[in-house]
Backbone as CSV, one residue per row, in Angstrom:
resi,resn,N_x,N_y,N_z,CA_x,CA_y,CA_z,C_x,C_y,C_z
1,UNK,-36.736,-28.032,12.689,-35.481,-28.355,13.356,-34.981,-27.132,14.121
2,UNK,-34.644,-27.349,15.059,-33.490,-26.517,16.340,-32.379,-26.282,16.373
3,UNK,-31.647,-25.289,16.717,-30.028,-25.283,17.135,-30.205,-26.153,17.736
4,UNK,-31.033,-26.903,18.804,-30.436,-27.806,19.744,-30.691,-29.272,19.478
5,UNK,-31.213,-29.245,18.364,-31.511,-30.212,17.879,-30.438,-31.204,16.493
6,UNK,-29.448,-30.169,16.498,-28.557,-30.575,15.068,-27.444,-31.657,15.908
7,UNK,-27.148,-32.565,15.586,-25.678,-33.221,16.183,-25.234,-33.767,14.646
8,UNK,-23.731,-33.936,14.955,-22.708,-34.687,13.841,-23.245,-36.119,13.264
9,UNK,-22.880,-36.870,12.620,-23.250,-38.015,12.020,-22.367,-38.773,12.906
10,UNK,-22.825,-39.687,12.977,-22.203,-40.866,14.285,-21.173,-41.254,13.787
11,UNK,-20.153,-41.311,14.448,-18.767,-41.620,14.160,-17.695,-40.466,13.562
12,UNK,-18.155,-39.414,13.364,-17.705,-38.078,12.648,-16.771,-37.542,13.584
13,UNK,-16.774,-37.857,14.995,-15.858,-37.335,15.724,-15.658,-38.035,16.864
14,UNK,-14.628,-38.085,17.258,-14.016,-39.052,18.503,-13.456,-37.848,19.654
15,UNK,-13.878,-38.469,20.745,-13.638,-37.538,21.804,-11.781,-38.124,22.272
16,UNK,-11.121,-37.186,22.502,-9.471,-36.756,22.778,-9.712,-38.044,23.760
17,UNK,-8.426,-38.666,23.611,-7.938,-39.441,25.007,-7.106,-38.631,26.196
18,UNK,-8.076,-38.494,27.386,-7.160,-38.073,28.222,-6.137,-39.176,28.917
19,UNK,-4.912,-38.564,29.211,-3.811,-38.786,29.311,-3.140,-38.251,30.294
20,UNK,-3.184,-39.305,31.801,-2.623,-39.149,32.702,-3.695,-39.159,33.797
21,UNK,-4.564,-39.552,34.133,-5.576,-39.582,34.769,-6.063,-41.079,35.615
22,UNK,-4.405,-41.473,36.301,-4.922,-42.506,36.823,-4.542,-44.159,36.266
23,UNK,-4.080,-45.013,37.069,-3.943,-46.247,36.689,-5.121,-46.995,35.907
24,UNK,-5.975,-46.631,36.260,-7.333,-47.505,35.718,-7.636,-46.849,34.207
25,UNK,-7.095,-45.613,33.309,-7.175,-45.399,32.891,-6.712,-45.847,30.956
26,UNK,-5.302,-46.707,31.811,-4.881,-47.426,30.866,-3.412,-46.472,30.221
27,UNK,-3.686,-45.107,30.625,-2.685,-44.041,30.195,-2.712,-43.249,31.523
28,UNK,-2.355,-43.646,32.418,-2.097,-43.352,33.904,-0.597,-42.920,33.627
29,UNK,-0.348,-42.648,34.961,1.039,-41.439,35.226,1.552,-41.272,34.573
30,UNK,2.248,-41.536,33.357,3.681,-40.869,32.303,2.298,-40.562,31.535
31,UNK,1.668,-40.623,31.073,0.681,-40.707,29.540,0.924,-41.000,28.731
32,UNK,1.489,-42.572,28.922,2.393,-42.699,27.094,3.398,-42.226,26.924
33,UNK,4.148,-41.578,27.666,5.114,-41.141,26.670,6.557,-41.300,27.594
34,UNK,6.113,-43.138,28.144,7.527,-43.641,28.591,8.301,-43.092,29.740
35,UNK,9.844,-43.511,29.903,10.293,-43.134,31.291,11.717,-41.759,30.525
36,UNK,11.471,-40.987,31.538,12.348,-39.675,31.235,12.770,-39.385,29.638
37,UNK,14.035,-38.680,29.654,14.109,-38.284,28.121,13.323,-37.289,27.727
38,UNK,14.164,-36.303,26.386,13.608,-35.133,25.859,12.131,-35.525,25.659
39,UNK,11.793,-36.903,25.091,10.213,-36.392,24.256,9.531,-36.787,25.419
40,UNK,9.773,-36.940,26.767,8.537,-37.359,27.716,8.345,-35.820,28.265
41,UNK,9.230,-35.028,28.037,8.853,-33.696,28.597,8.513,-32.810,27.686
42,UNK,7.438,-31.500,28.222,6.851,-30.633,27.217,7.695,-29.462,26.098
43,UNK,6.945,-29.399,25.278,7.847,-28.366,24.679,9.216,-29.020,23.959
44,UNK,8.981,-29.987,23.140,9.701,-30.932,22.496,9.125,-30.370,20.941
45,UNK,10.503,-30.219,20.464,9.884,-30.318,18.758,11.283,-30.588,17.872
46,UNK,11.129,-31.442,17.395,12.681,-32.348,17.141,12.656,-32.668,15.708
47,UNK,11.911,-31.781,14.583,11.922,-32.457,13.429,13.024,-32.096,12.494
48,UNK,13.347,-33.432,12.098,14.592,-33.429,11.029,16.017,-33.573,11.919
49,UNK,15.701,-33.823,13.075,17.196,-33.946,14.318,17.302,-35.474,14.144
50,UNK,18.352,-36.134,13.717,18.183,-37.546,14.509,19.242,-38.346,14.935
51,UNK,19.482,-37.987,16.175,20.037,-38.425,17.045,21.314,-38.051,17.056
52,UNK,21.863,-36.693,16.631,23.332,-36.382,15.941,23.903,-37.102,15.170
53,UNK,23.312,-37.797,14.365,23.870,-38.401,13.059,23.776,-37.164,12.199
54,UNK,24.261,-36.964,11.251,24.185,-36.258,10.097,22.539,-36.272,8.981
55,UNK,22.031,-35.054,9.419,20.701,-34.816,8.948,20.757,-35.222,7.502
56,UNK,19.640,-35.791,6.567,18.996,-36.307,5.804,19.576,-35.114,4.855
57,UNK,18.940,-33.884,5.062,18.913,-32.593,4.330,20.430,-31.877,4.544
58,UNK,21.477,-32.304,5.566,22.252,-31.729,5.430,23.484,-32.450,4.566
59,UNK,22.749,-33.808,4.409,23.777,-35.547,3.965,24.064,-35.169,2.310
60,UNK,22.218,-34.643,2.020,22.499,-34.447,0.285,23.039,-33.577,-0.221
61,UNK,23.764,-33.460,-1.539,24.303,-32.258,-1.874,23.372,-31.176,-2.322
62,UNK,24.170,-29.707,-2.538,23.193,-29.099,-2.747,23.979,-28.489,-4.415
63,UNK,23.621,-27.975,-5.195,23.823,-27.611,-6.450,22.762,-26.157,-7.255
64,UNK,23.831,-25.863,-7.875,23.055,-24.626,-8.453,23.120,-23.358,-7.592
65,UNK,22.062,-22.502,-8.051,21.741,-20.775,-7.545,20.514,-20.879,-7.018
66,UNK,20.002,-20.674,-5.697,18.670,-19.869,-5.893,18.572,-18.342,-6.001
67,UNK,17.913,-18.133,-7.093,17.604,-16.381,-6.712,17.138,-15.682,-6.193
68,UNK,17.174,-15.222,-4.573,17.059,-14.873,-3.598,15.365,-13.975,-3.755
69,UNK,15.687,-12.842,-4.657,14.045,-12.489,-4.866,13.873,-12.078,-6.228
70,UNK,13.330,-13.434,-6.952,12.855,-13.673,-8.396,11.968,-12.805,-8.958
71,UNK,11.988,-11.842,-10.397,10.770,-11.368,-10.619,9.564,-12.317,-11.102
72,UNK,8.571,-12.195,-10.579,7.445,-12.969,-10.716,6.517,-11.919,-12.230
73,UNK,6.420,-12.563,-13.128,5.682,-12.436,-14.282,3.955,-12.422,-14.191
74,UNK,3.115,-11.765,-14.767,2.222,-12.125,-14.891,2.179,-12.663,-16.575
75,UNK,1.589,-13.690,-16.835,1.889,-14.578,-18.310,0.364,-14.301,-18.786
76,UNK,0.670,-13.709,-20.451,-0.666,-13.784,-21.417,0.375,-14.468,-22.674
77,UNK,-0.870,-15.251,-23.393,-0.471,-15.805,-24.240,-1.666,-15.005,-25.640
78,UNK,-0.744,-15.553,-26.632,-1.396,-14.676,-27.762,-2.772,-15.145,-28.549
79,UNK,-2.742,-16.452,-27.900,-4.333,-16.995,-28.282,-5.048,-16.457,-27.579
80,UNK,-5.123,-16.371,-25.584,-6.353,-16.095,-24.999,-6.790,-14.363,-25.814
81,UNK,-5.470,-13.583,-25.634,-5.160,-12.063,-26.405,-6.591,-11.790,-27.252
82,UNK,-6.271,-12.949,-28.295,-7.232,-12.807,-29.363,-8.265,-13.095,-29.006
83,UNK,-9.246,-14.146,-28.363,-10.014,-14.731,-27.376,-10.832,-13.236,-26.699
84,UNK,-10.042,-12.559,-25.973,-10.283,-11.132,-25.569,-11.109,-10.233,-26.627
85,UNK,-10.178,-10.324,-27.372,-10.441,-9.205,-28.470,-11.633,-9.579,-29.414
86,UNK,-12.321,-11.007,-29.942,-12.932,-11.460,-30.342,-14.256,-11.088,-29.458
87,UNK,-14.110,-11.616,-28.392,-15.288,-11.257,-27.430,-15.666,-9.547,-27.061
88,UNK,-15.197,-8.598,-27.372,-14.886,-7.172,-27.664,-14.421,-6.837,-26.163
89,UNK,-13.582,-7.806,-25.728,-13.776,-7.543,-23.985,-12.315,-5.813,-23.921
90,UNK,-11.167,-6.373,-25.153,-10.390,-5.427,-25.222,-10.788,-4.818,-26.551
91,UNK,-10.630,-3.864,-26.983,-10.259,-2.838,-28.060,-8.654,-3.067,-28.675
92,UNK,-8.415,-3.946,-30.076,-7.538,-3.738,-30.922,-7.287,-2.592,-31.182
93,UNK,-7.954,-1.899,-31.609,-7.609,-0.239,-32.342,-6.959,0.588,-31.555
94,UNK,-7.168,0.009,-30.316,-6.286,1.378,-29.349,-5.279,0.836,-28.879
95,UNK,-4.323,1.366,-28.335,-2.743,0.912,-27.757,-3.297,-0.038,-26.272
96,UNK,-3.016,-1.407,-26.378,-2.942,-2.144,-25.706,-1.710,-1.976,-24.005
97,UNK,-2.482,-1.462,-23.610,-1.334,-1.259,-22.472,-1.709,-2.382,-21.270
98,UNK,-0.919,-2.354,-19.663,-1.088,-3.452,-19.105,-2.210,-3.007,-18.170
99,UNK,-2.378,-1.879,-18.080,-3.201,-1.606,-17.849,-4.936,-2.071,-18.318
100,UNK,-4.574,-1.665,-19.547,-6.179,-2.279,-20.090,-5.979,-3.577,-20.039
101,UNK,-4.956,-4.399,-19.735,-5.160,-5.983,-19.907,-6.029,-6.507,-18.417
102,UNK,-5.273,-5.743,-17.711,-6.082,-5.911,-15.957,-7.306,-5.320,-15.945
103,UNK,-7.596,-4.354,-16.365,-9.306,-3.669,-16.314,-10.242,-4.920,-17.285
104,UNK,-9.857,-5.148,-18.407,-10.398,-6.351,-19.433,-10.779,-7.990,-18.591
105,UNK,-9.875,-7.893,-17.389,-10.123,-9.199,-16.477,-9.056,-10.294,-17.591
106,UNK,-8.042,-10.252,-18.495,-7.133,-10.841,-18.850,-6.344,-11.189,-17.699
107,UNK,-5.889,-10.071,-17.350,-4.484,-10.510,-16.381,-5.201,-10.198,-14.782
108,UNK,-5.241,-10.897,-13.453,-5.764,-10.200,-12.307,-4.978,-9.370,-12.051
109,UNK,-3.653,-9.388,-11.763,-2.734,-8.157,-11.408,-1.253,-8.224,-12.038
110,UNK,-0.577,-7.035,-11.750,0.863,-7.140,-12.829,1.485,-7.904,-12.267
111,UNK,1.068,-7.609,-11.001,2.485,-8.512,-10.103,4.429,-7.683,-10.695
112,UNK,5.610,-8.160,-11.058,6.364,-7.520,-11.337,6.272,-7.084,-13.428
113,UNK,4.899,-7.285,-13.438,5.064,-6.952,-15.197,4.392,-7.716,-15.948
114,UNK,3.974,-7.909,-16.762,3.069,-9.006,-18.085,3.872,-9.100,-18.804
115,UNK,4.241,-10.619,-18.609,4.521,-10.691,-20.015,4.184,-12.081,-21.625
116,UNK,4.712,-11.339,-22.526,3.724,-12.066,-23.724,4.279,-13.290,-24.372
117,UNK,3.673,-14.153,-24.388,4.063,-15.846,-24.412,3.370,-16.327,-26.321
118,UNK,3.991,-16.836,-26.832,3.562,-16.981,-28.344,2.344,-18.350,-28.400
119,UNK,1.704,-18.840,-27.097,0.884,-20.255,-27.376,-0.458,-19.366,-27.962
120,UNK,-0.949,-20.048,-29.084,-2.409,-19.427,-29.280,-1.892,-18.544,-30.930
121,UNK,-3.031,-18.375,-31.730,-2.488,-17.924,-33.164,-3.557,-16.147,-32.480
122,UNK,-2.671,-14.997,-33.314,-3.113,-13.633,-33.188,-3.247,-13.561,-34.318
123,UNK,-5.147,-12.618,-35.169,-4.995,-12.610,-36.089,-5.514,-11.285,-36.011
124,UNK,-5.454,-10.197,-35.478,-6.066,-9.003,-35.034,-4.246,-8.101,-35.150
125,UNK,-4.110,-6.993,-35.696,-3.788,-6.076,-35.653,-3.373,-5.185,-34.315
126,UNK,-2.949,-5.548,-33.999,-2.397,-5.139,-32.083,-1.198,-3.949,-31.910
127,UNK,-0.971,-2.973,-30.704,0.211,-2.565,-30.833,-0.003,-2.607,-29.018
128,UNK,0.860,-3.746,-28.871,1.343,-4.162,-27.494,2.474,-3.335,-26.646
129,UNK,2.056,-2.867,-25.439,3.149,-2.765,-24.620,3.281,-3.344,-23.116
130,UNK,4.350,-4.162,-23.040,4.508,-4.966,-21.887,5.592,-4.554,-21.346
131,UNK,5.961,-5.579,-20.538,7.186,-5.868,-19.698,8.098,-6.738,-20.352
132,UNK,7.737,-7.646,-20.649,8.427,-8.695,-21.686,7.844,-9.781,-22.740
133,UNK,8.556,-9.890,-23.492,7.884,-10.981,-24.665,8.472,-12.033,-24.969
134,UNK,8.231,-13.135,-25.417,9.338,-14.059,-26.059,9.293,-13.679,-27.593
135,UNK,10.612,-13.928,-28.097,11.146,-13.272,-29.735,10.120,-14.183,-30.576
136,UNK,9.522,-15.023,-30.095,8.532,-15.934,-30.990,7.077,-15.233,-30.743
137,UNK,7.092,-14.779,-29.789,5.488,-14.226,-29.782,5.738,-12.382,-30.264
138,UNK,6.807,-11.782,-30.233,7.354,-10.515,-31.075,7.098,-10.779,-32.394
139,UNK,7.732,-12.311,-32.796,7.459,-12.572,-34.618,5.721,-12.403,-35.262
140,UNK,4.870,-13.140,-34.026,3.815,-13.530,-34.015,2.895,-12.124,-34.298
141,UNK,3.284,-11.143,-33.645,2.586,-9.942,-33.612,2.509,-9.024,-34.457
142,UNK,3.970,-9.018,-35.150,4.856,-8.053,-35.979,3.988,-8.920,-37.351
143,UNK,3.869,-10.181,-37.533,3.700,-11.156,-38.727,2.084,-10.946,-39.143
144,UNK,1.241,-10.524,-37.719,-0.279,-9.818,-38.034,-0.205,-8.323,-38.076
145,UNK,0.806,-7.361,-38.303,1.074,-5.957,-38.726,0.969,-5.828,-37.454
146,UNK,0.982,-5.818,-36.269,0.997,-5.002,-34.963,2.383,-5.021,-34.710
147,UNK,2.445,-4.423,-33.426,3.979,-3.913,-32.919,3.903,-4.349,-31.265
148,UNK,5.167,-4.671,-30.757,5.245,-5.034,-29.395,6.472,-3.869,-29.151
149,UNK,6.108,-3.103,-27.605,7.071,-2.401,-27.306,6.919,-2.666,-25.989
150,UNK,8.415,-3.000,-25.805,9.244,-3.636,-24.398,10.187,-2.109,-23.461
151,UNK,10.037,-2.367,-22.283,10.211,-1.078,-22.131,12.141,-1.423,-22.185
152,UNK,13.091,-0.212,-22.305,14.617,-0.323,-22.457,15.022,-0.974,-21.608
């Protein structure tokens, strides 16, 4: 077989309708797109406008806070943790930092911090330091003799 020899599977692509090319064309002089008015001319982009009625999105109410720029978490939970440590991918015996969680291929990056989520049972001896924990996965750690330290 050839470069010049490869084509698409029949029907895989339809060639563009040109538009404006003549009475016999069927889409002769306007091209479809009717007599005067904003959308018969170019450079039209009208979404969510309609017709000065009161927009859809501006009709509903709005409620609550958004928080303008959220810290984004990176999340470990205390099962995969162990999962890690089972597979010898991390070292229990040494101080677990977030660092070694990203070199281990646990976490891909900190993003604003790691932090430690209680799904999954820890039965390894750990002394964790993160960014944040939930007080249930603190119980979880402290309850297999390790320690979690959160920075002040």
């Amino acid at each position: 077989m050839k470069l010049n020899q490869l084509s698409d599977n029949p029907g895989a692509t339809k060639t563009a309708k040109r538009v404006g090319r003549g009475p016999g064309s069927g889409k002769g002089k306007m091209g479809g797109r009717g007599i005067k008015g904003q959308k018969s001319r170019s450079g039209v982009a009208i979404n969510g406008f309609e017709g000065g009625q009161m927009p859809l999105y501006m009709r509903l109410p709005k409620r609550g806070f958004n928080v303008p720029n959220p810290k984004k978490h990176a999340v470990i939970n205390l099962g995969i943790l162990q999962k890690f440590i089972d597979a010898k991918k991390i070292d229990a015996k040494k101080d677990i930092t977030e660092d070694v969680l990203v070199e281990s291929g646990l976490v891909r990056r900190k993003l604003d911090g790691i932090r430690l989520l209680a799904k999954g049972e820890l039965t390894s001896k750990v002394n964790l330091t993160v960014t944040g924990a939930s007080k249930s996965a603190v119980e979880a750690v402290e309850k297999a003799g390790g320690s979690v330290t959160l920075p002040a």
